[in-house]
N, CA, C and O of each residue as an XYZ file, in Angstrom:
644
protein
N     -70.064    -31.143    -75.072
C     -68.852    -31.929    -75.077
C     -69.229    -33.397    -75.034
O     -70.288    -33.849    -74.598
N     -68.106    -34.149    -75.603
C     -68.522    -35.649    -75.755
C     -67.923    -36.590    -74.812
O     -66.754    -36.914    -75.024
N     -68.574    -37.111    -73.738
C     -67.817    -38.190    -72.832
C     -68.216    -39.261    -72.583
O     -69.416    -39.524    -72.502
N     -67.033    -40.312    -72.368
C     -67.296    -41.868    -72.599
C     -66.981    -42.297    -71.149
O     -65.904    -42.159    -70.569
N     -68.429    -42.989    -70.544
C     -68.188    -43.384    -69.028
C     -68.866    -44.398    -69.327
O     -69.850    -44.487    -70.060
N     -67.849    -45.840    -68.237
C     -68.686    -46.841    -68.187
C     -69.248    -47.295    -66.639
O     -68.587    -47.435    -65.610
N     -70.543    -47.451    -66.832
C     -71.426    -47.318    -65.293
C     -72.043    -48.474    -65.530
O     -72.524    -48.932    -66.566
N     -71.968    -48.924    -64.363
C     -71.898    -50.191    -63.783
C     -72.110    -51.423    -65.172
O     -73.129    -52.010    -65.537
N     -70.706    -51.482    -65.696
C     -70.266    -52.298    -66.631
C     -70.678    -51.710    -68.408
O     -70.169    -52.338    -69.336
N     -71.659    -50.433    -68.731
C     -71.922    -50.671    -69.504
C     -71.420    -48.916    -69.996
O     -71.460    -47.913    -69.284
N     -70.988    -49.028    -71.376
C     -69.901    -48.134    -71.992
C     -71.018    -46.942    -72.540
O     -72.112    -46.893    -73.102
N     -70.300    -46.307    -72.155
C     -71.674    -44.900    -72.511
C     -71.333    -44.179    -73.229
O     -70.139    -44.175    -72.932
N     -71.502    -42.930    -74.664
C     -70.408    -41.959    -75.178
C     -71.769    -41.048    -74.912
O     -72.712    -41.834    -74.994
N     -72.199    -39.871    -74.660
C     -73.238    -39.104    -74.543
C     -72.307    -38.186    -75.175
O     -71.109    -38.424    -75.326
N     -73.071    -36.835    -75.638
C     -72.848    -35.231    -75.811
C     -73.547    -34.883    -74.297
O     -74.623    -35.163    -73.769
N     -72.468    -34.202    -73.937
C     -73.587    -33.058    -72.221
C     -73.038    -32.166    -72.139
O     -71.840    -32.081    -72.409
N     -73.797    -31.178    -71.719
C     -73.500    -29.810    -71.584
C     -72.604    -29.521    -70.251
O     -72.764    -29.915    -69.095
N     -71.551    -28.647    -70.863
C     -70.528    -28.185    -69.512
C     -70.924    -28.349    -68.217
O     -70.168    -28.866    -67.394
N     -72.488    -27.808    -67.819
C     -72.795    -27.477    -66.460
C     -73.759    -28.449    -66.158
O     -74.648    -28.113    -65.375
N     -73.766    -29.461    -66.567
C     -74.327    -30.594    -66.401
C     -73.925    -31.310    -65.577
O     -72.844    -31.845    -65.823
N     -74.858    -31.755    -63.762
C     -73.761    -32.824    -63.120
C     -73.667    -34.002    -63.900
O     -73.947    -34.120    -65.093
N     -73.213    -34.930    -63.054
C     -73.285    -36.304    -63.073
C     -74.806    -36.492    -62.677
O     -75.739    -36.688    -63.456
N     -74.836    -36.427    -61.785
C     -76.180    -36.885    -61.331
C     -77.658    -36.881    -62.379
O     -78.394    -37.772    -62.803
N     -77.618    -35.268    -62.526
C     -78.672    -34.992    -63.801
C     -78.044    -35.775    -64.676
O     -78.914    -36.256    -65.402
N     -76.870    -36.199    -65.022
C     -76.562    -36.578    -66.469
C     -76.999    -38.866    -66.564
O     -77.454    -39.720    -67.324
N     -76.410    -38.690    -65.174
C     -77.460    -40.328    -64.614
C     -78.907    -40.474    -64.541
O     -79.395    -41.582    -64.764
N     -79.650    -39.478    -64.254
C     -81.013    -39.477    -63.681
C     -81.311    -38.937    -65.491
O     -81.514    -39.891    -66.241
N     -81.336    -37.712    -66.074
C     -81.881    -37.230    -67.312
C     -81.800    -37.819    -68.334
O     -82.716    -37.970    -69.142
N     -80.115    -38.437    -68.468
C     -79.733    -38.532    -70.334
C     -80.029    -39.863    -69.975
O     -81.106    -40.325    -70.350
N     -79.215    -40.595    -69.275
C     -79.521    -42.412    -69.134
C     -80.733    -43.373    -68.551
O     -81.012    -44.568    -68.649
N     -81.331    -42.171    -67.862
C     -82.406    -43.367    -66.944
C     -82.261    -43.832    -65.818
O     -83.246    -44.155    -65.153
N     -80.703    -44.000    -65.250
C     -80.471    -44.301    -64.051
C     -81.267    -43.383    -62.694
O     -80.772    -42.487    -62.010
N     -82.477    -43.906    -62.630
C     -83.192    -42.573    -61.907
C     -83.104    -43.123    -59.834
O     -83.499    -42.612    -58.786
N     -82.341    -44.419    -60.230
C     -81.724    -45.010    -58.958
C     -80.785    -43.934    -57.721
O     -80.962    -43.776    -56.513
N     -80.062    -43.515    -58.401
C     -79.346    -42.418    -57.447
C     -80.477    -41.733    -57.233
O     -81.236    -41.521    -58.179
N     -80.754    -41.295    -56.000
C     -81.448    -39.994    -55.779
C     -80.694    -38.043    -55.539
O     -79.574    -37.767    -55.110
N     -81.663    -37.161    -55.943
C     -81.279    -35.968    -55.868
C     -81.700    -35.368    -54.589
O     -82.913    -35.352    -54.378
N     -80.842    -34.829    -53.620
C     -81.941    -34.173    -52.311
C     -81.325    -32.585    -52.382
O     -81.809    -31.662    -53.037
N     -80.135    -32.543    -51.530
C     -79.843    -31.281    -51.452
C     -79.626    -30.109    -52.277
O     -80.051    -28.959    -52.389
N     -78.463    -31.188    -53.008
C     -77.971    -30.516    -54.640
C     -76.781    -29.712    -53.980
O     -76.127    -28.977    -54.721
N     -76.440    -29.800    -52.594
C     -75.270    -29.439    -52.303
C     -74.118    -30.509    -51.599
O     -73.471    -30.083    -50.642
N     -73.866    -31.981    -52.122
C     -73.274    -32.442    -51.060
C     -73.366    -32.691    -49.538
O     -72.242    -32.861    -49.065
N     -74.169    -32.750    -48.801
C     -74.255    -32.685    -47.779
C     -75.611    -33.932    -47.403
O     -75.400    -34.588    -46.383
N     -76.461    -34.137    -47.899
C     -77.290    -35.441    -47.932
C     -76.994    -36.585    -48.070
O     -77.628    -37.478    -47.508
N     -75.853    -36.837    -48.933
C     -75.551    -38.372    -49.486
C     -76.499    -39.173    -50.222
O     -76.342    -40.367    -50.480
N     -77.703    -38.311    -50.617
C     -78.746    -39.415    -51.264
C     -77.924    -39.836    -52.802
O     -77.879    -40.878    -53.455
N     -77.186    -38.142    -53.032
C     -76.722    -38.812    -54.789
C     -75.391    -39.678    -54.342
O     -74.389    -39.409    -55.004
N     -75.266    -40.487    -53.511
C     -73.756    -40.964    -53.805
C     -73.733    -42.036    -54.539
O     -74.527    -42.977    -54.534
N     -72.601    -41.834    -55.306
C     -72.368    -43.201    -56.581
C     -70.850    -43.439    -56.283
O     -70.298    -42.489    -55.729
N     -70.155    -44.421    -56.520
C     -68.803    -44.455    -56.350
C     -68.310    -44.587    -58.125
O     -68.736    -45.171    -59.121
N     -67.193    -43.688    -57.792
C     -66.546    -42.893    -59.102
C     -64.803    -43.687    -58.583
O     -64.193    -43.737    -57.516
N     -64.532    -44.186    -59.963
C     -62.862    -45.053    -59.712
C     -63.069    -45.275    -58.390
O     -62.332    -44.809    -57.522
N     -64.038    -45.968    -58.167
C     -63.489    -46.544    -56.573
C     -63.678    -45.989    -55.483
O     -63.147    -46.467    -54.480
N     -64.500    -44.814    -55.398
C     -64.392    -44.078    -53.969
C     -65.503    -43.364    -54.485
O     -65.691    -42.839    -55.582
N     -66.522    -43.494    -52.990
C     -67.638    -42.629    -53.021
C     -67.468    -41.598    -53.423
O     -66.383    -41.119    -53.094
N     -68.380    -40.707    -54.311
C     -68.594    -39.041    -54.360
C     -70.388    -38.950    -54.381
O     -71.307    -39.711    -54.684
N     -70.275    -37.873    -53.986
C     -71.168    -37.200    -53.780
C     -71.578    -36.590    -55.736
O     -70.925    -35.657    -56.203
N     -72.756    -37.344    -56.643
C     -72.574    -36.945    -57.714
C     -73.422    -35.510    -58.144
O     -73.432    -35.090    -59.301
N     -74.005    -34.956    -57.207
C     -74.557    -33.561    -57.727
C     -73.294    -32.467    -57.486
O     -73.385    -31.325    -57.937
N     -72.059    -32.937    -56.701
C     -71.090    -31.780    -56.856
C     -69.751    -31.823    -57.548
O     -68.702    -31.193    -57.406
N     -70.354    -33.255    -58.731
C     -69.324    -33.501    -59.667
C     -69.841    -33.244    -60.986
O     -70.498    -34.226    -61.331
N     -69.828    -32.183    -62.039
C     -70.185    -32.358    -63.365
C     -69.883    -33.259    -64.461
O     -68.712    -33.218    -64.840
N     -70.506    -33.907    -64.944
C     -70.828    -34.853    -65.979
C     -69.054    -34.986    -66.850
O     -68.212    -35.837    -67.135
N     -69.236    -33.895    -66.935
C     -67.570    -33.746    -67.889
C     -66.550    -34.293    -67.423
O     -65.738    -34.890    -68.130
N     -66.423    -34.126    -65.776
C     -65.386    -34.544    -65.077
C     -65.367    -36.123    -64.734
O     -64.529    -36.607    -63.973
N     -66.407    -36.899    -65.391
C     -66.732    -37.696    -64.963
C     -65.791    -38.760    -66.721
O     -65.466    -39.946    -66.777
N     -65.678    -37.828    -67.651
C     -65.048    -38.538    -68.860
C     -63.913    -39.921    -68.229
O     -63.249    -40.104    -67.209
N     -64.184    -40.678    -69.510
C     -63.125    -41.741    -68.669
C     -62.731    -42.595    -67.530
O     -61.747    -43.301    -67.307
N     -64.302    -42.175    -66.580
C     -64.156    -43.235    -65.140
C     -65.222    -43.991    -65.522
O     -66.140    -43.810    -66.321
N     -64.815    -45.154    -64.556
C     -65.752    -46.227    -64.048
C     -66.429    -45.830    -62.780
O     -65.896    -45.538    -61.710
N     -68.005    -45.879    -63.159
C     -69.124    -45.782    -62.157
C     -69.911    -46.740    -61.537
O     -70.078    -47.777    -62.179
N     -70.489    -46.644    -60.337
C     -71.015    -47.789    -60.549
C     -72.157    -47.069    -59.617
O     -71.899    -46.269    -58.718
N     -73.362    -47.469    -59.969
C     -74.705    -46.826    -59.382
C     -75.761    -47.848    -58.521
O     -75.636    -49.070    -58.432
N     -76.485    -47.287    -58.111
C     -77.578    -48.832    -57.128
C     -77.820    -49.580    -58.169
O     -77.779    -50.775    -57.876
N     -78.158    -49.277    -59.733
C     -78.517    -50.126    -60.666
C     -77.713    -51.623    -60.893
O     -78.109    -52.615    -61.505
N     -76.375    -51.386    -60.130
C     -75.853    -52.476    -60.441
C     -74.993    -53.216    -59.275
O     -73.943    -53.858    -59.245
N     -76.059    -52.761    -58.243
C     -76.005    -53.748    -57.100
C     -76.689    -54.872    -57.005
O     -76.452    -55.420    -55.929
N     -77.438    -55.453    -57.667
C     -78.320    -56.786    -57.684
C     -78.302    -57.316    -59.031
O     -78.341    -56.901    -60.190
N     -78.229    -58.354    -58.425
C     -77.914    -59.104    -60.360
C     -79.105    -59.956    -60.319
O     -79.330    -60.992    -59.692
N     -80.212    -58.886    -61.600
C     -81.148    -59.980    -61.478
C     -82.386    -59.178    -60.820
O     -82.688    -57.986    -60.856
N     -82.927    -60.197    -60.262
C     -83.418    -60.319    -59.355
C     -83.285    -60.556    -57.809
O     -84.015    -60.506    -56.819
N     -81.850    -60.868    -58.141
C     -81.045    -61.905    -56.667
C     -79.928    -60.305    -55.949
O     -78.929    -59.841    -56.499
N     -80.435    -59.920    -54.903
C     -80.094    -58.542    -54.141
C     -78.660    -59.087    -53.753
O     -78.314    -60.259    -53.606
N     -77.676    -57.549    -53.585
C     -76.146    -57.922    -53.246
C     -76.315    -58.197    -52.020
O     -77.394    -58.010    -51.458
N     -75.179    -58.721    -51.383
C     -75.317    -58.721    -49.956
C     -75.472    -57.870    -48.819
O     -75.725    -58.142    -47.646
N     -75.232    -56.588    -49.509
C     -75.585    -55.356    -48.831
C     -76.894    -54.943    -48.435
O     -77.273    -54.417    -47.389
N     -77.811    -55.441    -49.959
C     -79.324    -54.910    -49.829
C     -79.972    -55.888    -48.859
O     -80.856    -55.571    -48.063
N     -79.361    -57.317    -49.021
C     -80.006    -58.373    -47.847
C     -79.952    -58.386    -46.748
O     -80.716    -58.998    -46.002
N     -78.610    -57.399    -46.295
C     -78.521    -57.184    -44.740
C     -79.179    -55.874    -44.248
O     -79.450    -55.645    -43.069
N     -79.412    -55.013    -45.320
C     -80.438    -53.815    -44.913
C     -82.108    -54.626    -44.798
O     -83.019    -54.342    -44.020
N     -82.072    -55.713    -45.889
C     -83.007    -55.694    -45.685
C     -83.556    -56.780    -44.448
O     -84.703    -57.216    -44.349
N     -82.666    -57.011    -43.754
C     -82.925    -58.251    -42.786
C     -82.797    -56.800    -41.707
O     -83.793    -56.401    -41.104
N     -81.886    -56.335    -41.621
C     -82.502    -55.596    -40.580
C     -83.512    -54.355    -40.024
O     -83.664    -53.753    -38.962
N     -84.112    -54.333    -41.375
C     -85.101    -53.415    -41.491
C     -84.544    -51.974    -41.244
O     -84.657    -51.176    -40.313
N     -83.756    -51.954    -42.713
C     -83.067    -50.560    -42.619
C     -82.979    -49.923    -43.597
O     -82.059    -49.283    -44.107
N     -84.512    -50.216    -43.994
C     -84.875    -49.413    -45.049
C     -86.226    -49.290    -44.867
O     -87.083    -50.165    -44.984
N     -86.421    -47.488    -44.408
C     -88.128    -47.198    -44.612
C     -88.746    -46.717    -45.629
O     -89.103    -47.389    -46.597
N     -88.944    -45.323    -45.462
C     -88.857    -44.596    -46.714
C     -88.164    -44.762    -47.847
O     -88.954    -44.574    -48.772
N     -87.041    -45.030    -48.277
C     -85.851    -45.466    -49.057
C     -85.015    -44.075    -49.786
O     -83.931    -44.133    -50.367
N     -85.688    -43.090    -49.611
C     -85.000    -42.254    -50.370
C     -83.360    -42.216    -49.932
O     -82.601    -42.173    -50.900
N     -82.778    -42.225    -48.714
C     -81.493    -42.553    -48.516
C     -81.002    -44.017    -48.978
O     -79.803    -44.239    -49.142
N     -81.648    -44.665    -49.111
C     -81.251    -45.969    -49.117
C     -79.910    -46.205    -50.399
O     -78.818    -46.773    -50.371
N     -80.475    -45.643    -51.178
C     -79.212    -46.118    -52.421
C     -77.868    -45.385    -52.202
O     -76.780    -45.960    -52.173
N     -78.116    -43.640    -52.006
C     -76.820    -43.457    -51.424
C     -76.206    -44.278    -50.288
O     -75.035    -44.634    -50.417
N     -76.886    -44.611    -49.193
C     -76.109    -45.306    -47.971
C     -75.616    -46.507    -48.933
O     -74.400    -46.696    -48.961
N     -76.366    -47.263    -49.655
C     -75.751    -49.042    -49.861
C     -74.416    -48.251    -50.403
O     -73.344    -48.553    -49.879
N     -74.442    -47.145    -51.537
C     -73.188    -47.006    -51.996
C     -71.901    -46.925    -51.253
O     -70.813    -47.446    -51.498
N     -72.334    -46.056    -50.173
C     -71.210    -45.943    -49.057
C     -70.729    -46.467    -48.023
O     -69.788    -46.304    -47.246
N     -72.015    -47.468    -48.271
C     -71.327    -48.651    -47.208
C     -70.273    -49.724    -47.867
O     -69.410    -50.365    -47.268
N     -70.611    -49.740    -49.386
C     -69.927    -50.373    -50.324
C     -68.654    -50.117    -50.326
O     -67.729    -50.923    -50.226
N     -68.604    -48.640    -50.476
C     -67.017    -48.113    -50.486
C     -65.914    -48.341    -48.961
O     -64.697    -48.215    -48.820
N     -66.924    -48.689    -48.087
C     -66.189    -48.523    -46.891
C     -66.114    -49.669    -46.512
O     -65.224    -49.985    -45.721
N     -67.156    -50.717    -47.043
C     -66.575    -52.789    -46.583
C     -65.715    -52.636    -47.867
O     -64.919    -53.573    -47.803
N     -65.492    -51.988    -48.905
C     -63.884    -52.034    -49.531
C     -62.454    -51.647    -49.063
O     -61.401    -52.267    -49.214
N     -62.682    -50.526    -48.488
C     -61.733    -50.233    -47.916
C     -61.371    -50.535    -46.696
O     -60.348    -49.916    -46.402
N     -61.836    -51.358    -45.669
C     -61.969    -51.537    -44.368
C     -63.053    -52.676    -44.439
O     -64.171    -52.241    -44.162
N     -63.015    -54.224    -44.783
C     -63.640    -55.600    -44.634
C     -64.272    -55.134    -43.039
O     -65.501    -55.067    -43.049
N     -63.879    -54.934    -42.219
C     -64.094    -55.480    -41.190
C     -64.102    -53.910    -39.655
O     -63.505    -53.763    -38.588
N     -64.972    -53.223    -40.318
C     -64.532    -51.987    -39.916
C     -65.456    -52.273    -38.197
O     -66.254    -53.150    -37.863
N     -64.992    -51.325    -37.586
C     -65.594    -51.305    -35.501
C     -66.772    -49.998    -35.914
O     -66.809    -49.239    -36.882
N     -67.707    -50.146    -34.663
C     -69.027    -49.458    -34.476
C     -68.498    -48.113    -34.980
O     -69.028    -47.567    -35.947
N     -67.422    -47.558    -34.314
C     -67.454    -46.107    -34.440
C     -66.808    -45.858    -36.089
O     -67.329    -45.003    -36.805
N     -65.755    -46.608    -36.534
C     -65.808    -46.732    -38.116
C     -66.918    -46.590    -39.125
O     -66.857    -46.002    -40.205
N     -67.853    -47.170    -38.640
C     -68.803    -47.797    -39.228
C     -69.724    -46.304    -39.413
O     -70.367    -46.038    -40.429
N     -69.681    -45.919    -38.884
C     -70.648    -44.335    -38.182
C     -70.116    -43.719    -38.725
O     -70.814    -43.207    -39.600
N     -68.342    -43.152    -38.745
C     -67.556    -42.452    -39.701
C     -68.107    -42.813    -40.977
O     -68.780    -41.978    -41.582
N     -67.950    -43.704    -41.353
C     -68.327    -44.028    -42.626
C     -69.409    -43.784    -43.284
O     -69.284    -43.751    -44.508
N     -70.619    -43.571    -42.769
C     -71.713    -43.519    -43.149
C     -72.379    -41.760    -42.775
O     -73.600    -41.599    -42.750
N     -71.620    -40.814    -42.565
C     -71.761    -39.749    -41.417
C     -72.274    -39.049    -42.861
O     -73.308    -38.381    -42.875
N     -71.700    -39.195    -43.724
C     -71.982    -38.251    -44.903
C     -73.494    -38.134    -45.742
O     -73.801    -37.230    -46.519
N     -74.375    -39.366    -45.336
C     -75.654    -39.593    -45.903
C     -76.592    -39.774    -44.375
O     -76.587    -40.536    -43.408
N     -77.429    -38.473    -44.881
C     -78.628    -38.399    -43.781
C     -79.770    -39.567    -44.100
O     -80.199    -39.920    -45.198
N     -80.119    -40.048    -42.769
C     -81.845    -40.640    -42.893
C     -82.342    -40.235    -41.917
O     -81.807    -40.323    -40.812
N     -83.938    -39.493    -42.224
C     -84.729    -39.006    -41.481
C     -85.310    -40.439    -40.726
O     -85.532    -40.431    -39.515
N     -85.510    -41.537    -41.471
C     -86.360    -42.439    -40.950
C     -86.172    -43.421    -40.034
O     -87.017    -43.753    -39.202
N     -84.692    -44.074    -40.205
C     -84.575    -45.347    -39.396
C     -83.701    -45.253    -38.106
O     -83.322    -46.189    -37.402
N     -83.452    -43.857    -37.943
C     -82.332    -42.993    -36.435
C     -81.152    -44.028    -36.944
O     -81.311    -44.902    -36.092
N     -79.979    -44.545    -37.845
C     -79.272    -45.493    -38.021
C     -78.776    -46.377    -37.601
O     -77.680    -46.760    -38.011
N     -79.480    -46.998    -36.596
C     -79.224    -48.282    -35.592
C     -79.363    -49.267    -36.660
O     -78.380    -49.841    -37.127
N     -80.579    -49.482    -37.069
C     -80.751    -50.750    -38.508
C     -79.367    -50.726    -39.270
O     -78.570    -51.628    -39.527
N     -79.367    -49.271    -39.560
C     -78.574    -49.421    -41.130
C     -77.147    -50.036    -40.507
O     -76.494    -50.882    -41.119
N     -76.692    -49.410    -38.998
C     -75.269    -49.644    -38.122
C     -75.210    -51.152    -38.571
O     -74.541    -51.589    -39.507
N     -76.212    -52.019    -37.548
C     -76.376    -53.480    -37.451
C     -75.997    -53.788    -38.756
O     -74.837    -54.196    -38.820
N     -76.524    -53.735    -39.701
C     -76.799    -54.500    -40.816
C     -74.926    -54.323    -41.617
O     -74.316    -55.229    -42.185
N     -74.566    -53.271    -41.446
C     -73.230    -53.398    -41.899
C     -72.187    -53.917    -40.641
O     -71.004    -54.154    -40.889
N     -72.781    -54.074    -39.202
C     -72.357    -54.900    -38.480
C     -71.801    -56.274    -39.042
O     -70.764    -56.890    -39.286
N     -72.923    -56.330    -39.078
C     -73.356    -57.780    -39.620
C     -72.383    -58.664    -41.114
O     -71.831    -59.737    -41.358
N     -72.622    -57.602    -41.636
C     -71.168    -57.741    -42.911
C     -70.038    -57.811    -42.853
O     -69.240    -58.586    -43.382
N     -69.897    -56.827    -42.066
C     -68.247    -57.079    -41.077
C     -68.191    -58.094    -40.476
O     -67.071    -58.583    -40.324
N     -69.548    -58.894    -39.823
C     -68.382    -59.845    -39.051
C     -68.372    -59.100    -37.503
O     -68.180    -59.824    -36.527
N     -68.590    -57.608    -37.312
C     -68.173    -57.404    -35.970
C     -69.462    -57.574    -35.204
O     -69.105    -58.202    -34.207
N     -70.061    -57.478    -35.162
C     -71.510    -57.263    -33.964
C     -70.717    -58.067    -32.926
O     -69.884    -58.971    -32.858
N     -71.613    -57.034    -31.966
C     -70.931    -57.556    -30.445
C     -71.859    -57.687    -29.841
O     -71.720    -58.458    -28.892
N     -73.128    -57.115    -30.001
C     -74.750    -57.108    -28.980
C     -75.768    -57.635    -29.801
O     -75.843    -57.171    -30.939
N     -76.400    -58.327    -29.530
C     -77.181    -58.897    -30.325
C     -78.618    -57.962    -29.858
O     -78.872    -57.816    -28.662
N     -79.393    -57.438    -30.802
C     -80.699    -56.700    -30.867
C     -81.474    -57.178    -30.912
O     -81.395    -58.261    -31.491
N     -82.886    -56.740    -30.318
C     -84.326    -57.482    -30.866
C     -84.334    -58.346    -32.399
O     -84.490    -59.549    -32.607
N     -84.165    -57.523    -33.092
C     -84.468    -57.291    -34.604
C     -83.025    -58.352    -35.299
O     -82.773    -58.345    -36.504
N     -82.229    -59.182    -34.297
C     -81.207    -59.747    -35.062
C     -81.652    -60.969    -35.452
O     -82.330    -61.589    -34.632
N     -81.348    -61.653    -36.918
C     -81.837    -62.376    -37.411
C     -81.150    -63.677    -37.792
O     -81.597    -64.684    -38.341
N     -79.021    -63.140    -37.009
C     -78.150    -63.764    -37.291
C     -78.116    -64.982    -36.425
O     -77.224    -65.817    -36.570
């Protein structure tokens, strides 16, 4: 089947097969090898991409269903060379080790300083509950979207504000 998606600004028409996710169809047909694959069941958050506006989880969305939306992937969080403000506050607070979570979390932190500028600690945790990291226990990643908000209330070793 033939579908036309435009991800992160740029207009795509591919042929993909019915049982094709999104994800494989980002990572295989296009190159976008930025999202990562972990579980393959929803439950990791490494593939999250935001689809019309709201995080999904893209290994439990197929490619087909994806006809006609706007995507937008880690590929088109930094313009350039010059990192969004998201990646600068992960990366000021050292909340990124390993990185394999890293692109799903920026996505979902993205979706949630959209929907909520200015979200509180325990928001913030809701928000992010859906993408595991083995590496940084999520105190960094908390701070750093603290920090975007505007809310921090304790200042940490590691604060740079």
């Amino acid at each position: 089947m033939k579908i036309q998606v435009s991800i992160n600004g740029t207009e795509y028409v591919r042929d993909v097969a019915e049982h094709k996710t999104l994800l494989s169809f980002l990572r295989g047909v296009l190159g976008l090898t930025g999202t990562k694959g972990g579980c393959g069941a929803g439950e990791c958050g490494a593939c999250t991409v935001i689809m019309d506006g709201k995080a999904v989880k893209s290994c439990l969305i197929l490619a087909a269903e994806s006809d006609g939306a706007t995507i937008e992937t880690i590929e088109g969080e930094a313009a350039g060379s010059e990192l969004s403000d998201i990646q600068k506050a992960f990366e000021r607070h050292h909340a990124v080790q390993c990185g394999y979570c890293t692109p799903g979390m920026i996505m979902s932190v993205k979706d949630l300083l959209r929907r909520n500028p200015t979200p509180t600690r325990a928001q913030i945790i809701h928000g992010i509950e859906g993408n595991f990291c083995r590496c940084t226990g999520y105190e960094q990643i908390i701070e750093a979207v603290e920090e975007l908000a505007g809310t921090r209330t304790t200042k940490g070793e590691l604060d740079y504000v």
